[in-house]
CHARMM-style PDB file with segment names, atoms N, HN, CA, C and O in Angstrom:
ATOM      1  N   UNK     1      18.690  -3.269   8.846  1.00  0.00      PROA
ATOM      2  CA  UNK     1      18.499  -3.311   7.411  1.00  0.00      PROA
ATOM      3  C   UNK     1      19.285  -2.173   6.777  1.00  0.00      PROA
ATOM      4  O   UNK     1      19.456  -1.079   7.315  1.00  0.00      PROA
ATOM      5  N   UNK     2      19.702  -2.497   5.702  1.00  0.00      PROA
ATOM      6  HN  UNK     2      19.563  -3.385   5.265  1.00  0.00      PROA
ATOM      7  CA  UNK     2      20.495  -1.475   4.719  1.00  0.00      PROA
ATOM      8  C   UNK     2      19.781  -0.498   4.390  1.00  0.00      PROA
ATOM      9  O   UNK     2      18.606  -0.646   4.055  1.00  0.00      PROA
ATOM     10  N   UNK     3      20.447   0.788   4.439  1.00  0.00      PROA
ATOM     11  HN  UNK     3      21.402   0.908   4.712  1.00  0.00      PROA
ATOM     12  CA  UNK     3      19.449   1.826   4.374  1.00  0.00      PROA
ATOM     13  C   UNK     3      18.548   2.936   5.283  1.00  0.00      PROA
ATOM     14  O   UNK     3      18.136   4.053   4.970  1.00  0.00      PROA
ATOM     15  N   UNK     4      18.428   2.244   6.409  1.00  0.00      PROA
ATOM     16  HN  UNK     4      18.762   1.336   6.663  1.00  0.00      PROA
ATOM     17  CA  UNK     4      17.817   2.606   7.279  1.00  0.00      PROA
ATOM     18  C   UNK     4      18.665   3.067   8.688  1.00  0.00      PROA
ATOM     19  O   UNK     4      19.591   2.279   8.881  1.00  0.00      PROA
ATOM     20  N   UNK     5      18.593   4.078   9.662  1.00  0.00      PROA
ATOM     21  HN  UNK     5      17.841   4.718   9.506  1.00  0.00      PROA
ATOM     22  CA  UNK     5      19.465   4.743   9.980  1.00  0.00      PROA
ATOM     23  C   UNK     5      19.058   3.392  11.580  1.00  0.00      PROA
ATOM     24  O   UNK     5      19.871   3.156  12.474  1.00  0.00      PROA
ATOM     25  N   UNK     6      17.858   2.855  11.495  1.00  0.00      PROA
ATOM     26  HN  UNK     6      17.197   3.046  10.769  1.00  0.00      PROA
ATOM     27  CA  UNK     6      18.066   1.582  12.889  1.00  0.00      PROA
ATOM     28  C   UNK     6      17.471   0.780  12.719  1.00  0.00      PROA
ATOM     29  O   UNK     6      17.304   0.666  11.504  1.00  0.00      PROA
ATOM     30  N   UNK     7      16.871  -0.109  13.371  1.00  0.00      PROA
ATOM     31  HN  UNK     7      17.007  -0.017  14.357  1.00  0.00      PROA
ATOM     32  CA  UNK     7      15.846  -1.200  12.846  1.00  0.00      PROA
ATOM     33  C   UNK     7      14.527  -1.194  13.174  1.00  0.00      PROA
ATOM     34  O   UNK     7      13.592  -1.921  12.840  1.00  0.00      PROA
ATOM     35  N   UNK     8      14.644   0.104  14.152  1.00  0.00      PROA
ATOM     36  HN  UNK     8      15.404   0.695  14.423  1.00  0.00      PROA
ATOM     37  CA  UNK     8      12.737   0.579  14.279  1.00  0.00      PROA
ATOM     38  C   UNK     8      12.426   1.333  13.227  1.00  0.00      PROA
ATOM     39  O   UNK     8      11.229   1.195  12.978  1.00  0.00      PROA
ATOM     40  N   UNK     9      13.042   2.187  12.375  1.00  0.00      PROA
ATOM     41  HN  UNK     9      14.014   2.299  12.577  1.00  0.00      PROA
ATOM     42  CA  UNK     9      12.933   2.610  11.109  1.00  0.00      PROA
ATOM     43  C   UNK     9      12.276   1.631  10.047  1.00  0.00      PROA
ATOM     44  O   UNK     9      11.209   1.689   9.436  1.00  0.00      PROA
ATOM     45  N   UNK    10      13.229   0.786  10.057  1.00  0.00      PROA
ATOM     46  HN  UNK    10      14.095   0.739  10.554  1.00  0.00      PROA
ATOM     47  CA  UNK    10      12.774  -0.392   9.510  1.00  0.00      PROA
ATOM     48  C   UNK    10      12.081  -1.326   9.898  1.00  0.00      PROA
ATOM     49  O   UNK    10      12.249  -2.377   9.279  1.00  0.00      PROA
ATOM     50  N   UNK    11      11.398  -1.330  10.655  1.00  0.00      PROA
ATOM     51  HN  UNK    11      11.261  -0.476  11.158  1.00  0.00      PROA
ATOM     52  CA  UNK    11      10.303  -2.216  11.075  1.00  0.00      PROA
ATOM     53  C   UNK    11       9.182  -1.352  10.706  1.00  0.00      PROA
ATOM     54  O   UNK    11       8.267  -1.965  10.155  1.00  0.00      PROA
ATOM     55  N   UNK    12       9.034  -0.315  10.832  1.00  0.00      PROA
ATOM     56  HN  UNK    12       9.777   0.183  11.279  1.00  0.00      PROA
ATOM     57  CA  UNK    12       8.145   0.832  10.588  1.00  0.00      PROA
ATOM     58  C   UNK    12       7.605   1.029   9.379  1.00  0.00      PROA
ATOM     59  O   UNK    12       6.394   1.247   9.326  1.00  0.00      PROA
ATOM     60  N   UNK    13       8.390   0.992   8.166  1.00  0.00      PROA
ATOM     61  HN  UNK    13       9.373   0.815   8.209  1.00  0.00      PROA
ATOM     62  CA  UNK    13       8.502   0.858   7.052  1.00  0.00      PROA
ATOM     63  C   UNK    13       7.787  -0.260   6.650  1.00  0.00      PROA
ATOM     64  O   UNK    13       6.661  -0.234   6.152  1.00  0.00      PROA
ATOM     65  N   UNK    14       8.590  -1.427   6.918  1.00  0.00      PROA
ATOM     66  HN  UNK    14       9.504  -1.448   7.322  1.00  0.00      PROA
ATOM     67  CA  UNK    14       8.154  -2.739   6.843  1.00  0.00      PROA
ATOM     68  C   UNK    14       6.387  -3.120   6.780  1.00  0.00      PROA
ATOM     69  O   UNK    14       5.667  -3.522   5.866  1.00  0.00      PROA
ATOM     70  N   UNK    15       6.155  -2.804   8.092  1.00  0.00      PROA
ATOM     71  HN  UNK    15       6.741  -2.478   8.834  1.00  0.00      PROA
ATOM     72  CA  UNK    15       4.754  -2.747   8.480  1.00  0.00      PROA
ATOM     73  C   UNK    15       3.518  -1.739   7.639  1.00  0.00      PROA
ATOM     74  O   UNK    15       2.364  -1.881   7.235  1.00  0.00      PROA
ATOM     75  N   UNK    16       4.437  -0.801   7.669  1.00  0.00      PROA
ATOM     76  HN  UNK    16       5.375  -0.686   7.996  1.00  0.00      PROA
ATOM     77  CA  UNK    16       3.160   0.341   6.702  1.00  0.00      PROA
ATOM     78  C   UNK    16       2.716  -0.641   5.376  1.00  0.00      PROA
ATOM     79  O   UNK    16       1.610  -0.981   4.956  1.00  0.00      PROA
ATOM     80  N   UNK    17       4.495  -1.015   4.791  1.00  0.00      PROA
ATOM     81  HN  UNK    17       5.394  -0.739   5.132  1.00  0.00      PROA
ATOM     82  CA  UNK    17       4.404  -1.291   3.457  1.00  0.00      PROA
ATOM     83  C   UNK    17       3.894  -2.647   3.191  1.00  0.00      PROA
ATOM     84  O   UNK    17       3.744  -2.978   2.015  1.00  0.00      PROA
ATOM     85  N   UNK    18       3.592  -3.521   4.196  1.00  0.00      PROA
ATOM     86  HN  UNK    18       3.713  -3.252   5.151  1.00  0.00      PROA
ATOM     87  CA  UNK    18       2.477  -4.790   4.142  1.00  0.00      PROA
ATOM     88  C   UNK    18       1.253  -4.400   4.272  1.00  0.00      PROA
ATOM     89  O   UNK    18       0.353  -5.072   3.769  1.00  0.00      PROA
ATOM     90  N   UNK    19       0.891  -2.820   5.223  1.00  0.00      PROA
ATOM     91  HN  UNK    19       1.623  -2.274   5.632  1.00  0.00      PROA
ATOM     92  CA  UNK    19      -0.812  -2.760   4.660  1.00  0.00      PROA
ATOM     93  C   UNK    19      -0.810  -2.553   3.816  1.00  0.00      PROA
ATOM     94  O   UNK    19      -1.529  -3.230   3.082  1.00  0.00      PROA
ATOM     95  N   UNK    20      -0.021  -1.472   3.241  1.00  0.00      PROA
ATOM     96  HN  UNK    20       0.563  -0.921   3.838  1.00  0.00      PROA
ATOM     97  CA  UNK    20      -0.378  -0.828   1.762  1.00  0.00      PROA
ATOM     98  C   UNK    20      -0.483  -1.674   0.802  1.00  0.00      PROA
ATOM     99  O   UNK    20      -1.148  -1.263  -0.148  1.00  0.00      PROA
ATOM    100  N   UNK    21       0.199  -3.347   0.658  1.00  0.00      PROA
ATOM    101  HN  UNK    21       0.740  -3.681   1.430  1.00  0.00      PROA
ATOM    102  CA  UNK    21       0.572  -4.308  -0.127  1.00  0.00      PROA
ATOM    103  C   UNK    21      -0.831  -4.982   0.091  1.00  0.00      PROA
ATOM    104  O   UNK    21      -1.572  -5.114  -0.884  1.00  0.00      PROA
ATOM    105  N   UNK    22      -1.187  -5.376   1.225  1.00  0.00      PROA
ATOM    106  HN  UNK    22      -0.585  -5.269   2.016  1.00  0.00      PROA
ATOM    107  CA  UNK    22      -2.718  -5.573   1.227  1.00  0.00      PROA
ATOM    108  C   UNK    22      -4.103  -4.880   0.984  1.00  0.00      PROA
ATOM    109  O   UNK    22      -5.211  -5.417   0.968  1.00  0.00      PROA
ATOM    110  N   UNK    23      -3.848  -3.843   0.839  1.00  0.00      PROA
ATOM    111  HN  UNK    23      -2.948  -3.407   0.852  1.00  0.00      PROA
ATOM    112  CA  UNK    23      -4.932  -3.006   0.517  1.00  0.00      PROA
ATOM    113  C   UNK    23      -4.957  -3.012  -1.084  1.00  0.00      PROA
ATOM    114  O   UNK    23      -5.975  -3.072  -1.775  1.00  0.00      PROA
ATOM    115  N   UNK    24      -3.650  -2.937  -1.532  1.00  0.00      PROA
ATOM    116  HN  UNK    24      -2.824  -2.887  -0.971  1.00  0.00      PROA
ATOM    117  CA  UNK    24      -4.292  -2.687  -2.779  1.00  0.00      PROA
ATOM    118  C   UNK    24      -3.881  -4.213  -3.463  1.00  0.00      PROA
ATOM    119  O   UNK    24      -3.252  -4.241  -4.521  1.00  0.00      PROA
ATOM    120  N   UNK    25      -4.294  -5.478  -2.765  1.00  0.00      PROA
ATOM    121  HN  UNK    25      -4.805  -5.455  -1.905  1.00  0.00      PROA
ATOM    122  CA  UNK    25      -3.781  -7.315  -3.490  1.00  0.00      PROA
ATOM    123  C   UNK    25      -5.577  -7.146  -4.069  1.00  0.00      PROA
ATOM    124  O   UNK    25      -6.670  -6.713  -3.706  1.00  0.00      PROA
ATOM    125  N   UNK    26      -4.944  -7.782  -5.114  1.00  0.00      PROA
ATOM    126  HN  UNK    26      -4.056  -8.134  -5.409  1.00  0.00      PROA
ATOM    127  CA  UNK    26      -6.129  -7.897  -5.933  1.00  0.00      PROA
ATOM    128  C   UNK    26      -6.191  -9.847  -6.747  1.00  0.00      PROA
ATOM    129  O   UNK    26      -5.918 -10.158  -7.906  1.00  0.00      PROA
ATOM    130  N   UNK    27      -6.467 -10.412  -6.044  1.00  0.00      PROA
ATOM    131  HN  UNK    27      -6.689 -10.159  -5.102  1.00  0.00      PROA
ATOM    132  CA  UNK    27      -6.330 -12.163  -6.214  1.00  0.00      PROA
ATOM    133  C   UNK    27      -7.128 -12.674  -6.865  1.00  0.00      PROA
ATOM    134  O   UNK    27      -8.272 -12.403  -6.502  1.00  0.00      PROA
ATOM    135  N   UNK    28      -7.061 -13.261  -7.621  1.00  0.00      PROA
ATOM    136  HN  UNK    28      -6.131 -13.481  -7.916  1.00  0.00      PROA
ATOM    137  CA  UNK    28      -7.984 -14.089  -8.730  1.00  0.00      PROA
ATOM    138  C   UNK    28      -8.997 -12.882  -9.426  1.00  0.00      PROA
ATOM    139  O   UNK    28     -10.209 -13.083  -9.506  1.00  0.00      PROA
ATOM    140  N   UNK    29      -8.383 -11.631  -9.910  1.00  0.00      PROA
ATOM    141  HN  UNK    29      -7.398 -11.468  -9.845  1.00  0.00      PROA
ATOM    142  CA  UNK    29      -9.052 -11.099 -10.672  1.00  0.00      PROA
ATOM    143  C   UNK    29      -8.015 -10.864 -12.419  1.00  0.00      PROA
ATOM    144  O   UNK    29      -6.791 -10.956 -12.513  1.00  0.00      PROA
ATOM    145  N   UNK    30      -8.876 -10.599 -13.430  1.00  0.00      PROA
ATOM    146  HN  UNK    30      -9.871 -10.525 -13.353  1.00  0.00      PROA
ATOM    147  CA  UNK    30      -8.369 -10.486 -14.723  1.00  0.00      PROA
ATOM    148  C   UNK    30      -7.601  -9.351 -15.148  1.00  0.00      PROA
ATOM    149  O   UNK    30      -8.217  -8.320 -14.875  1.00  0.00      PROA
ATOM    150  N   UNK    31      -6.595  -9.150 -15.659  1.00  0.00      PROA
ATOM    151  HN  UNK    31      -6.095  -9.987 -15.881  1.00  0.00      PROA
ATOM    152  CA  UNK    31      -6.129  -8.259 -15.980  1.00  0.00      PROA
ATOM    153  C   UNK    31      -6.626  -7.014 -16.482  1.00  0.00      PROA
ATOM    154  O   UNK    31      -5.999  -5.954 -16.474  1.00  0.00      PROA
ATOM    155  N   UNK    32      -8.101  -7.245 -17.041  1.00  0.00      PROA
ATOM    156  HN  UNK    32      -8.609  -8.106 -17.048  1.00  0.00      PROA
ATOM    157  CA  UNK    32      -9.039  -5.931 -17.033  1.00  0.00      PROA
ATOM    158  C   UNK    32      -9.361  -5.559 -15.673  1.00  0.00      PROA
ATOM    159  O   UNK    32      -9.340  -4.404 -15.246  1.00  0.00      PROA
ATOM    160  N   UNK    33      -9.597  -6.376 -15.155  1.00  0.00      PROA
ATOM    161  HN  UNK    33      -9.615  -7.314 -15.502  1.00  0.00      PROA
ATOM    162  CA  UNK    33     -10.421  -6.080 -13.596  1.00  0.00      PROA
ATOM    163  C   UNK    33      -9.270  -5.192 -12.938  1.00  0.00      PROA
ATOM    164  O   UNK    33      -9.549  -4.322 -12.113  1.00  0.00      PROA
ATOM    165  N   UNK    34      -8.208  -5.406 -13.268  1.00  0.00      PROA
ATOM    166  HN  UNK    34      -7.981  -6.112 -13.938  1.00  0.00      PROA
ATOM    167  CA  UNK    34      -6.913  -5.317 -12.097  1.00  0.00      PROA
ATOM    168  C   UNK    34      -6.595  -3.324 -12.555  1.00  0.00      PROA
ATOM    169  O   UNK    34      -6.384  -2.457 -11.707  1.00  0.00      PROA
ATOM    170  N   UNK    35      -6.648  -3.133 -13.815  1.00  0.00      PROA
ATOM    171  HN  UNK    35      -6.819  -3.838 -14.504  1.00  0.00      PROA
ATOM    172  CA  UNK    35      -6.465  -1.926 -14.479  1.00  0.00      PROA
ATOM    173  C   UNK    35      -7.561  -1.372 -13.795  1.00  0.00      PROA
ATOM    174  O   UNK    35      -7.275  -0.746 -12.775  1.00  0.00      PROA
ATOM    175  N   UNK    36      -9.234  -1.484 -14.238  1.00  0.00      PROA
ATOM    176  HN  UNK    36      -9.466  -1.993 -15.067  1.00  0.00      PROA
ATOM    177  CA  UNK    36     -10.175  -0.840 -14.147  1.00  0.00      PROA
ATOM    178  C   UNK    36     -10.568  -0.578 -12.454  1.00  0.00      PROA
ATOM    179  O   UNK    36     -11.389   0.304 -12.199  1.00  0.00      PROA
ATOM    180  N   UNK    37      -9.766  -1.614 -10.994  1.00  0.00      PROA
ATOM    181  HN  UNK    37      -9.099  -2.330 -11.201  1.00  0.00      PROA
ATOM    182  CA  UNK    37     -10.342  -1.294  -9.871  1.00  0.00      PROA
ATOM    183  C   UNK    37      -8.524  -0.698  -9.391  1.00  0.00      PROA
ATOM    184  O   UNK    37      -8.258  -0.337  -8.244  1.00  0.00      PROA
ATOM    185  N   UNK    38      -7.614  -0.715 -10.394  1.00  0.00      PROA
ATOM    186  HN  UNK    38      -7.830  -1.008 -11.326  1.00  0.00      PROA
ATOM    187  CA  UNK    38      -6.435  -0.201  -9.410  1.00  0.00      PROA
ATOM    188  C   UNK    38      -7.091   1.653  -9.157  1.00  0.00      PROA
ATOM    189  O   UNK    38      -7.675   2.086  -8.164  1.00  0.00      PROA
ATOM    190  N   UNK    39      -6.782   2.283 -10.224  1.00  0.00      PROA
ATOM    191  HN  UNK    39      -6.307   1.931 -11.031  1.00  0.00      PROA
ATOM    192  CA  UNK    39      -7.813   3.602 -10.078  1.00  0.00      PROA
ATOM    193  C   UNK    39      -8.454   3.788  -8.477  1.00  0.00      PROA
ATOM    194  O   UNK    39      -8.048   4.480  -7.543  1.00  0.00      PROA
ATOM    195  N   UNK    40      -9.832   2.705  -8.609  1.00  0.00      PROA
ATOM    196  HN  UNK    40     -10.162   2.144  -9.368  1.00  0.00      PROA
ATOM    197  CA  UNK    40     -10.745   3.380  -7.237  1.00  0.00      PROA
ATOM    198  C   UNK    40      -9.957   3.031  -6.053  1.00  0.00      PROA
ATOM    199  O   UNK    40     -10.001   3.569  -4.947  1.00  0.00      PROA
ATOM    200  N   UNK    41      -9.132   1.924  -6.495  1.00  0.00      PROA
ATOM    201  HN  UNK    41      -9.096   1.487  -7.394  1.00  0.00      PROA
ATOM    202  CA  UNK    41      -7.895   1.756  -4.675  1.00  0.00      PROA
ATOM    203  C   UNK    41      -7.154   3.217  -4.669  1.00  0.00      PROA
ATOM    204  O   UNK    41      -7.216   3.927  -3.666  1.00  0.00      PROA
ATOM    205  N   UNK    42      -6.422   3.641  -5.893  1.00  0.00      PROA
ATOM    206  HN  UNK    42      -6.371   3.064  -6.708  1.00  0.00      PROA
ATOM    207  CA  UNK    42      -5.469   4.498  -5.419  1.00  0.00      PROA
ATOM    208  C   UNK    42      -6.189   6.033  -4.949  1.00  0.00      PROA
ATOM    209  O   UNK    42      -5.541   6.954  -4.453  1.00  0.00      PROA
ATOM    210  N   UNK    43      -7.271   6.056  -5.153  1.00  0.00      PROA
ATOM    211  HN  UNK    43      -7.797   5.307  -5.556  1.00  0.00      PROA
ATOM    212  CA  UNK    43      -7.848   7.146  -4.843  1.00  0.00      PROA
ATOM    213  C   UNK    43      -8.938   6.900  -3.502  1.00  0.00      PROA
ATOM    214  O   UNK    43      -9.732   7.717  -3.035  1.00  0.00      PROA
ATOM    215  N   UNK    44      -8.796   6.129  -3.265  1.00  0.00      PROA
ATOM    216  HN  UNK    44      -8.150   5.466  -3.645  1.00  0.00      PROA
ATOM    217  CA  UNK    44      -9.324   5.612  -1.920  1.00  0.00      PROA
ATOM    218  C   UNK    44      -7.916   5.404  -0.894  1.00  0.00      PROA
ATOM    219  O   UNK    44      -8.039   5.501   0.327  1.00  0.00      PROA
ATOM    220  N   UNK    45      -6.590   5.111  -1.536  1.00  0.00      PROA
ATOM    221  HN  UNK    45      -6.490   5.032  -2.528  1.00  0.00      PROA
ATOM    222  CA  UNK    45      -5.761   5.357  -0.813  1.00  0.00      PROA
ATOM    223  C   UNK    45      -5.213   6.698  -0.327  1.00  0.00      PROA
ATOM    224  O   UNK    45      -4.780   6.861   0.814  1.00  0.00      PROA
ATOM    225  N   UNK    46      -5.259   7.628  -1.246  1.00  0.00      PROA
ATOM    226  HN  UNK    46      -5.611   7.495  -2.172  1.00  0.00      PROA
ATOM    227  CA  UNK    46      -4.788   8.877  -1.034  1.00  0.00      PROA
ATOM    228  C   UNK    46      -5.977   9.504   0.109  1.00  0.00      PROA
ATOM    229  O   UNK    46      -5.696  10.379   0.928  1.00  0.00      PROA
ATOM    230  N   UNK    47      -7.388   8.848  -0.026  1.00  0.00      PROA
ATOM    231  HN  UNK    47      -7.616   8.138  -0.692  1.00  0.00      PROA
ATOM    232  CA  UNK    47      -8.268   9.855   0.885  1.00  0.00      PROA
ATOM    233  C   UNK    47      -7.605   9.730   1.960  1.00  0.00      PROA
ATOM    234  O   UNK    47      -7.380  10.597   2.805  1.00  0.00      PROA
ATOM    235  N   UNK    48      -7.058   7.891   1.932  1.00  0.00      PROA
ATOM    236  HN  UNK    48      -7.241   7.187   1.246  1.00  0.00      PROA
ATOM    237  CA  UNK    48      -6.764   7.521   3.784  1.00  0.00      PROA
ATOM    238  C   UNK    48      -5.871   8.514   4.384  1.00  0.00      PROA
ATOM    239  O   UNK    48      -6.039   9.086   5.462  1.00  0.00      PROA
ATOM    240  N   UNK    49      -4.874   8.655   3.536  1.00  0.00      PROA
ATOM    241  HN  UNK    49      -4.737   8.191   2.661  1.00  0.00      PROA
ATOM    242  CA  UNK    49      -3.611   9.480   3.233  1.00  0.00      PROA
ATOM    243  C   UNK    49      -3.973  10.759   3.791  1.00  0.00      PROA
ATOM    244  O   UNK    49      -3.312  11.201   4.731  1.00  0.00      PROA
ATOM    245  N   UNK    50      -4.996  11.436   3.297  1.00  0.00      PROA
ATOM    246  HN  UNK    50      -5.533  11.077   2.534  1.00  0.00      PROA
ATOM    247  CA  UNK    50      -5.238  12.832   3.408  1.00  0.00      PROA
ATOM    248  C   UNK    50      -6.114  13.206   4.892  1.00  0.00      PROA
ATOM    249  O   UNK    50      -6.374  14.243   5.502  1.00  0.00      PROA
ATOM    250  N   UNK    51      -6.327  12.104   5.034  1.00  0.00      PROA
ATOM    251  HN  UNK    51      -6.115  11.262   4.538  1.00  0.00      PROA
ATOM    252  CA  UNK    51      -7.437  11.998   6.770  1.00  0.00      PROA
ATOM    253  C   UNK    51      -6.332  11.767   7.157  1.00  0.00      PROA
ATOM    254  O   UNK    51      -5.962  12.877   7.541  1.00  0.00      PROA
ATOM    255  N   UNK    52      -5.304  10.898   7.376  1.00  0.00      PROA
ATOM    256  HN  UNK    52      -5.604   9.996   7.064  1.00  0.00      PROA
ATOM    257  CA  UNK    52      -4.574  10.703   8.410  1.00  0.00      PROA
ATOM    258  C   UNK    52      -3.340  11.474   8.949  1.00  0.00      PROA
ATOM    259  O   UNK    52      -2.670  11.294   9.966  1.00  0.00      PROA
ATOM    260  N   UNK    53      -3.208  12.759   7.547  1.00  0.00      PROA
ATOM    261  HN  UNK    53      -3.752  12.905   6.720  1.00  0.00      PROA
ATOM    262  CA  UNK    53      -2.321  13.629   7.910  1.00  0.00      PROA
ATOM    263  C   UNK    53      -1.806  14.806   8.966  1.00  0.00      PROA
ATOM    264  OT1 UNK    53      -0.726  15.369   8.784  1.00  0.00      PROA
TER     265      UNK     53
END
């Protein structure tokens, strides 16, 4: 892949960036809902973030 110095780089990438894409999918909710629960994901993401460092 372009960008990336091999393709385990990029597979690496790849993979993180489909959990992260699933953690924070938010499906059949309203555009209020989507504002008012992005907040408690991203701060529930950063805890993961901060434990796993």
């Amino acid at each position: 892949m372009k960008g990336f110095k091999n393709v385990f780089c990029a597979l690496i990438f790849c993979a993180a960036f489909e959990e992260i894409r699933q953690f924070c999918r938010m499906v059949h909710k309203t555009r209020a809902e989507r504002r008012r629960l992005f907040a408690s994901k991203f701060q529930q993401f950063n805890n993961l973030a901060i434990q796993n460092s």
